[in-house]
N, C-alpha and C positions, 0 to 999 in steps of 0.2 A: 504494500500500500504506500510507505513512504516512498519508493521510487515514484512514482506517477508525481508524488509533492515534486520528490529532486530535478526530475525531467521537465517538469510545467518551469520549474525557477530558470533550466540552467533556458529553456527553449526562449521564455520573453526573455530575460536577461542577457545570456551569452556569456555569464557566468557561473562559477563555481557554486556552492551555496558555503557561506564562510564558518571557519573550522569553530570559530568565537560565536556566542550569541550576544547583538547589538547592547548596546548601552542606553539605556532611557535616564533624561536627565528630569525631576518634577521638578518643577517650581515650589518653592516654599511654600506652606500653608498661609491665611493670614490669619492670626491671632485672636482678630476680632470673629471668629466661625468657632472657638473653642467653647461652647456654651451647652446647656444639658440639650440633646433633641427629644428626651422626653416632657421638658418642660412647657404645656399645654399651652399657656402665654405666648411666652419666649419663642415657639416655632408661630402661633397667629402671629405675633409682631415683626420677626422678620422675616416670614416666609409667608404672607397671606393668602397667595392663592394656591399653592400647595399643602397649606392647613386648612383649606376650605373644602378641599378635594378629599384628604388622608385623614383626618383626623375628624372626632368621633364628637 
């Protein structure tokens, strides 16, 4: 099964499929998203239309 992966990579690309797996870099979190998300308030305040939708 993996061959058919290997062969689709090397056919669009023209290359090998590389011996490493890529590096993903995230961005920092920001600080101010650190807060409870069980807190019934706190997600209506800053997430209202998603706590209008999810929450009970």
């Amino acid at each position: 099964m993996l061959g058919i992966a290997w062969n689709a990579h090397i056919s669009a690309t023209g290359d090998q499929i590389p011996a490493s797996p890529p590096t993903i870099r995230y961005r920092e979190l920001d600080p101010t998203w650190n807060f409870d998300f069980d807190d019934h308030d706190e997600m209506t305040r800053r997430l209202p239309r998603l706590a209008a939708l999810h929450l009970e």
